[in-house]
N, C-alpha and C positions, 0 to 999 in steps of 0.2 A: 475834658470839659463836659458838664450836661448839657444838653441841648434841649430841655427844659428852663435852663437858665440863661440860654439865648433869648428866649422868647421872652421872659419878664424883663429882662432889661431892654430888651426892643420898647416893648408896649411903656412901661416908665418913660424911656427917652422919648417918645412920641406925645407922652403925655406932659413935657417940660421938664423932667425931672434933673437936675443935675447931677453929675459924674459921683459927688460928694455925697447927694441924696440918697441916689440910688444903690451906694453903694454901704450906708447906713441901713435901708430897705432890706436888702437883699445877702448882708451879711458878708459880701465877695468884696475881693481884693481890687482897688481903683485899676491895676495893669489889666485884670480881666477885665474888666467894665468897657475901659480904655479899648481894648482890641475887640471886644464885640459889635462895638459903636464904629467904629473905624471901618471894621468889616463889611456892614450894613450901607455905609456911606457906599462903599467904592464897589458895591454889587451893583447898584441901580435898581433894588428891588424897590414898587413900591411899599407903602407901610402898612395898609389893608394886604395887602399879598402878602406880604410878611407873618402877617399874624392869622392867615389862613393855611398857610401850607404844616405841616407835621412838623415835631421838632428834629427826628430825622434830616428832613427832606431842607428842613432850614438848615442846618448844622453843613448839608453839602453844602448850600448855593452862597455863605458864607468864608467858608473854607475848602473849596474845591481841590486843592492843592495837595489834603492832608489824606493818608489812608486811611481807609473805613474803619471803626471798631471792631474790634471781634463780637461776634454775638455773645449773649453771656451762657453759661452752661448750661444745660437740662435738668432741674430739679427732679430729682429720683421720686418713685410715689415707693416714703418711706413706710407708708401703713401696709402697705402689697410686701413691700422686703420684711417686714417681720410677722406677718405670717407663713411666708414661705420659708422662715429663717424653721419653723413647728416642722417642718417636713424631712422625713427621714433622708441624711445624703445630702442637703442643700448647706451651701455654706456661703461666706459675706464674699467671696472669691470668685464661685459661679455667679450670683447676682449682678456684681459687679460684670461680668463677660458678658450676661444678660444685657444690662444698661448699655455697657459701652454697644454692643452690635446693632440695638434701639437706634441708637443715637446716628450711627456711622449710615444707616437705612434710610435715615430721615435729616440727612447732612446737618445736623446739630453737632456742637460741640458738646464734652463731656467732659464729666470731671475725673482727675488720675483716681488711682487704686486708694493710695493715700487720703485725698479729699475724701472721697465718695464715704471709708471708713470713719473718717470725721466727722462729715454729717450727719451719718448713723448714728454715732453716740451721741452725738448733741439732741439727735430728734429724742434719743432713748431717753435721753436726760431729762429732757424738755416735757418728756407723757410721763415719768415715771415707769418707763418700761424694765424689773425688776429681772425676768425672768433670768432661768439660766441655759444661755445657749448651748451650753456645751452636751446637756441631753434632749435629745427627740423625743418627741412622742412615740412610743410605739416602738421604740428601737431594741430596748433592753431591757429585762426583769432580771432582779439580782434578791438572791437566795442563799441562807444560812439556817442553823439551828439556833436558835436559845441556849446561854448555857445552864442557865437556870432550871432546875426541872421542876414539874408537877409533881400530884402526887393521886396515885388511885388505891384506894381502899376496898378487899375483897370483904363484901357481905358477910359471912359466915364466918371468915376467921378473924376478921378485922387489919390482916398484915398491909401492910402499903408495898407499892412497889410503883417504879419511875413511871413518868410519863414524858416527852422530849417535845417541846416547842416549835415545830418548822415556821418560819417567815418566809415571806417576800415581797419585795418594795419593786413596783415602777418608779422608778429615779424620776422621772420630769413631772407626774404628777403628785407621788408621793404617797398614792393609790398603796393598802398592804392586805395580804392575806395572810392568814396564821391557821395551822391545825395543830391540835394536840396529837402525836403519835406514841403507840406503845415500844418506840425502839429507833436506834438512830441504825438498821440494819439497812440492806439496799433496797427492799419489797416496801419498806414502810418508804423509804426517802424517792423512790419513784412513784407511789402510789401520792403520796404529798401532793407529786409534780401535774398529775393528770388532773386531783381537783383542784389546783390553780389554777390550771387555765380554762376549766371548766369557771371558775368562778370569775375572772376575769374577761370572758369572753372570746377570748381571742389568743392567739400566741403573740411573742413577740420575735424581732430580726436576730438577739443575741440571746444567752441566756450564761449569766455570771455568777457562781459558785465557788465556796472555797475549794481548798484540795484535800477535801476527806474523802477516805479510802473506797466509799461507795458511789463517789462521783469519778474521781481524777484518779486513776491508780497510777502514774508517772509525772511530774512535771516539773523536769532538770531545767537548769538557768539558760544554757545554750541549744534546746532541746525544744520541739514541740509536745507539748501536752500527749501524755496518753489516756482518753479516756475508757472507763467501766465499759462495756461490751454493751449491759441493757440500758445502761446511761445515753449512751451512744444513739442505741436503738430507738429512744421514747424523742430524743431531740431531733433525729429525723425526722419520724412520726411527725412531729409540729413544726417542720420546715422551720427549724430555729438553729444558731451554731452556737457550740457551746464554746465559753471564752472564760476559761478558771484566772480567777485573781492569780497576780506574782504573788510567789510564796515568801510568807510575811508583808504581805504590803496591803495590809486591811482596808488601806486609803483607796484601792482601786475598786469595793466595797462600799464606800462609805456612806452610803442609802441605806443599804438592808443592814451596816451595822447601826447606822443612829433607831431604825424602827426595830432592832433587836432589844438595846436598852430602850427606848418606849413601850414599847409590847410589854416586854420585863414587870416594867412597873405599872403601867395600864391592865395590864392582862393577870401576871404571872403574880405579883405581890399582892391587887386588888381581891384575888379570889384563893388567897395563899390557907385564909381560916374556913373554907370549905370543903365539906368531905365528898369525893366523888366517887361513886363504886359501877361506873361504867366509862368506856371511851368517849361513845354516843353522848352520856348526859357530859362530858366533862366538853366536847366540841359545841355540845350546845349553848353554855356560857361561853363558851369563847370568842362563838360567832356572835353572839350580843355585843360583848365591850368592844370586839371586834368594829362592829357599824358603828356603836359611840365616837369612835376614836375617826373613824373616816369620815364621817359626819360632823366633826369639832373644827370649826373655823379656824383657819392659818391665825397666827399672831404676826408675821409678817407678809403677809400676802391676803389678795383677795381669794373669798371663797374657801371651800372647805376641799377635803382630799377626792371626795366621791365628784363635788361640782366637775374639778378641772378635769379629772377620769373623763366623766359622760361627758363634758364639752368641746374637750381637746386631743385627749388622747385614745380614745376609746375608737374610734373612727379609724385610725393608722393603724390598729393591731391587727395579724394576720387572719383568716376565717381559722375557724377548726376546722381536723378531719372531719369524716362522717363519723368514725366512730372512735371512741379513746382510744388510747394507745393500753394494749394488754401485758401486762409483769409476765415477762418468762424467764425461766430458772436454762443454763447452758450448762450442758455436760459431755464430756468427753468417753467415746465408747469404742471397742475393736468391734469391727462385723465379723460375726459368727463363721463357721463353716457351713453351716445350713444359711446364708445368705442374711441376717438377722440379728438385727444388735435387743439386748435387754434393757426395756428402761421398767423402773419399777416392778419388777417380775413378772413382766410381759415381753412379748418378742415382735419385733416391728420389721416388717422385710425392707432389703434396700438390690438396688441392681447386683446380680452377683459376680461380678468383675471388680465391682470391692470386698471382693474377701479377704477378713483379716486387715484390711486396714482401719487406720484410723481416723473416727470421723466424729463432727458437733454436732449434740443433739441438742435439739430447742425445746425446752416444754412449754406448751402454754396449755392452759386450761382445758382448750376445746382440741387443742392441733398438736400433734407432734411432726417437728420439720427434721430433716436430716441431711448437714451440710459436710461438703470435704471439699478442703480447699476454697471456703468461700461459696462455692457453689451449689445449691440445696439439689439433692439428689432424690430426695423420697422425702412423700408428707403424710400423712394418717392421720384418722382422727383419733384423739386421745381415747383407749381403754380404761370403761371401769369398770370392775368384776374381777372375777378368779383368778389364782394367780398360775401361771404357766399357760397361758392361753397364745395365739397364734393369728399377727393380722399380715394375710400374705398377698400380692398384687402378682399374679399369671405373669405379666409383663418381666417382673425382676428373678424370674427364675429361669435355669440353664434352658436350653430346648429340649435336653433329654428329660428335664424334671416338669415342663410343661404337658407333656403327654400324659401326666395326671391331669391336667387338667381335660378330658378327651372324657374321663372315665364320672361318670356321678352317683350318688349314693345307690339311688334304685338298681343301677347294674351292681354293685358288690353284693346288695340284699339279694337280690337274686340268685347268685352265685352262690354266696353262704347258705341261700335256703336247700339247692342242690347238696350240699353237705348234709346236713339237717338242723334241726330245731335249735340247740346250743350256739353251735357255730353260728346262726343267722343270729342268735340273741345276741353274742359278743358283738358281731361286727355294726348291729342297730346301735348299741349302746355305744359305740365307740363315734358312731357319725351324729349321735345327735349330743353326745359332750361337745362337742366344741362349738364355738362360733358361728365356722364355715365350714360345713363339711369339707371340701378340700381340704383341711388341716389333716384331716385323717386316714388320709385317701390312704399313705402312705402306709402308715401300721394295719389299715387294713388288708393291701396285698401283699403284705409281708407274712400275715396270717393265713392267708389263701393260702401263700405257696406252701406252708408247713405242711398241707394238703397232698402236695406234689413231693415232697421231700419224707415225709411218715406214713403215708395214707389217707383218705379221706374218714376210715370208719376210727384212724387213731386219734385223728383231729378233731371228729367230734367228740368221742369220750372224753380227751382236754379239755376242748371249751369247759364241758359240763362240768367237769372238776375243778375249774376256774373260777365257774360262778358262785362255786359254793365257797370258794377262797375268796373272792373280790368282788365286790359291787360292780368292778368298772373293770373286768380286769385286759391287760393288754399282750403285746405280743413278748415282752419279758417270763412274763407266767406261765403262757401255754407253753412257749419252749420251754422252760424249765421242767415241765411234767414232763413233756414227749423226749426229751435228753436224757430224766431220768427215771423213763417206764412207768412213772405210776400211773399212766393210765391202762398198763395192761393189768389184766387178771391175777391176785398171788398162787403159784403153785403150792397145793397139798401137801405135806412134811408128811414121808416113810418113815421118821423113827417114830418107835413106842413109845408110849409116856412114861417115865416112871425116872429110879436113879439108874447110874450106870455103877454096874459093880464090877473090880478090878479079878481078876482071878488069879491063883498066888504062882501061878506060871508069868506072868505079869511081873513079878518080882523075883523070878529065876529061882520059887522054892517047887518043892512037887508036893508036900504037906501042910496041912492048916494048921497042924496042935504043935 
């Protein structure tokens, strides 16, 4: 019974009204009327009292007898539940745990799991609240190619040749990025990846991709995903995990495939009758229709792709590094016997307790890293210059091969010059080809000793004869002379000059005629 409608049929009855009147007035049933009135009677309140206390406080002194009402539930502040519904990780499940603990804090009742979802959609119903909960802000970027290609035209011969579409769509706002690439290779499909979210702002918590062979190189049905090495790499870099669609199931996709066919035909068909004979000018229309298209008002929703980007989603995305993520190339190599693997016909030392095994090498631009087993063992900065050159670290060599390093250039010139002039030419020329003079320390006391092992005055006639053979020449060449004498003097021939004539005793005659 309300206990608002105690009180009008009090003040009516006070005012004469009849059982019949009042009960035409007031719309209720003559049995309620009947027992409100009766009530009142047999309280002894009086009628000014009556109509001063609460309807509450009337409702006891009335019905004393009866148990309390329950209070009525806590109405949720459903404007707080949906924006926090925007929040990466929050779901109608937590809020609801929220609510209920509110509630149980502040001895309110609350409404079940059930109700409380009910109300939700009713409020949702009641504003128009469209959205789609099921993406966050900020949670996921999902990425593909176009199958469509471009087409770029060389200046001088006029031939065409492909150009590859990269997308990608933030799912909750609908936010897309596009670059024209020269190639669906892995250098182009990460290089993509770094100015997305260069253009984006930010990273996001997932990043969703099909399973082409430059992202996903495994992904069996009962099997976790194996992803590319540098794929791997660049998504750490941006504190993202990567989460390939089931294979064949586009629909787990189905953001970055609906702005594939948009882009398609926004982008890809709008500028299909124009000739492009650069990458540069062909990205530069793209990034036009590109802002067109993010800029173009929803037809079912408020606001345009870029609004809800900067007002809702843009905020949730992760900061970036400090610096991009750099494209490196991984290769597999054996370490030398000289402690030293080759990457592009250069030699990079590594500890020499890896000899002969096998270890990955990382190129990037500025650094060579060298990993076995996961674990980077040696890093250098990339060489560029001559080929057969020498970057060595004192630390990664044996102890007995450190004791070159004890020795420096000025003490071999010295030594050589005690030989003489040639011999110190070789051994100068040998320490300033290289890099680091320690590359050569070696070939130079090797030269020394031939000193100890032929002579000092045989070794310098070599050098001299070296140099007239080699610009550069090294310890192959001198031993080759001092092995095979020519650096000594040729002995004078005792025969005569002329023919040799046979005498006819020679042929066991004793006469000539």
């Amino acid at each position: 019974m309300n206990s608002t409608t105690e009180v009008d049929v009090i003040q009516l009855h006070l005012q004469g009204f009849s059982q019949r009147s009042i009960e035409k007035t007031l719309c209720k049933s003559r049995h309620t009327i009947s027992r409100i009135i009766n009530a009142f009677r047999e309280s002894g309140i009086d009628g000014r009292e009556a109509l001063d206390l609460a309807p509450d406080e009337l409702h006891q002194r009335l019905f004393p007898d009866e148990e309390p009402k329950p209070a009525k539930q806590v109405e949720p502040d459903f404007e707080h539940i949906y924006k926090e519904l925007h929040k990466p990780g929050v779901t109608l499940k937590l809020l609801w745990h929220e609510y209920t603990d509110a509630c149980v804090l502040a001895s309110l009742p609350s409404y079940s799991y059930s109700q409380f979802c009910k109300h939700c959609q009713d409020y949702a119903d009641e504003h128009h609240i469209t959205m789609h909960i099921q993406h966050k802000p900020g949670d996921r970027v999902m990425v593909d190619w176009a199958g469509t290609p471009m087409w770029l035209h060389d200046e001088a011969t006029g031939k065409a040749s492909k150009a590859y579409l990269f997308v990608a769509t933030l799912p909750f706002s609908m936010y897309c990025y596009a670059e024209a690439c020269p190639n669906m290779k892995e250098a182009a499909w990460i290089e993509a990846h770094v100015h997305m979210y260069e253009f984006f702002g930010g990273s996001t918590r997932l990043l969703v991709s099909d399973n082409l062979k430059t992202g996903i190189i495994r992904h069996r049905r009962h099997e976790d995903p194996v992803a590319n090495r540098a794929y791997k790499e660049m998504a750490d870099h941006y504190g993202t995990a990567l989460l390939p669609a089931r294979v064949l199931s586009p629909q787990d996709k189905a953001a970055v495939e609906g702005s594939v066919g948009h882009l398609t035909t926004h982008i890809i068909a709008k500028l299909r009758n124009r000739k492009f004979f650069s990458l540069a000018e062909m990205n530069d229309a793209v990034r036009k229709e590109l802002e067109l298209i993010n800029d173009t008002p929803f037809q079912k929703r408020e606001d345009s792709r870029r609004c809800v980007f900067l007002e809702e989603e843009k905020p949730y995305l992760r900061p970036l590094p400090k610096l991009p993520y750099e494209y490196c190339k991984w290769r597999r190599a054996t370490v030398q016997l000289n402690y030293h693997v080759a990457v592009d016909h250069h030699y990079y030392s590594v500890p020499y307790k890896y000899v002969r095994k096998r270890v990955d090498v990382k190129l990037g631009n500025r650094l060579i890293e060298i990993y076995f087993e996961g674990h980077r063992i040696a890093s250098h900065k990339r060489y560029i210059g001559p080929r057969g050159q020498y970057t060595t670290v004192v630390e990664h060599m044996p102890p007995e091969h450190q004791l070159y390093s004890e020795w420096d250039g000025d003490r071999f010139r010295c030594w050589a010059r005690k030989i003489g002039s040639a011999t110190e030419t070789v051994v100068d020329r040998q320490l300033s080809s290289r890099m680091a003079e320690e590359q050569a320390y070696k070939t130079c006391l090797s030269l020394l000793k031939l000193g100890s092992e032929y002579g000092e005055k045989r070794l310098e006639a070599a050098c001299l004869i070296a140099l007239r053979e080699a610009s550069l020449p090294g310890y192959q060449i001198v031993h080759r002379i001092l092995a095979t004498e020519q650096d000594k003097p040729k002995k004078a021939s005792s025969t005569p000059e002329g023919a040799y004539l046979r005498g006819a005793s020679y042929y066991g005659g004793e006469r000539h005629d």
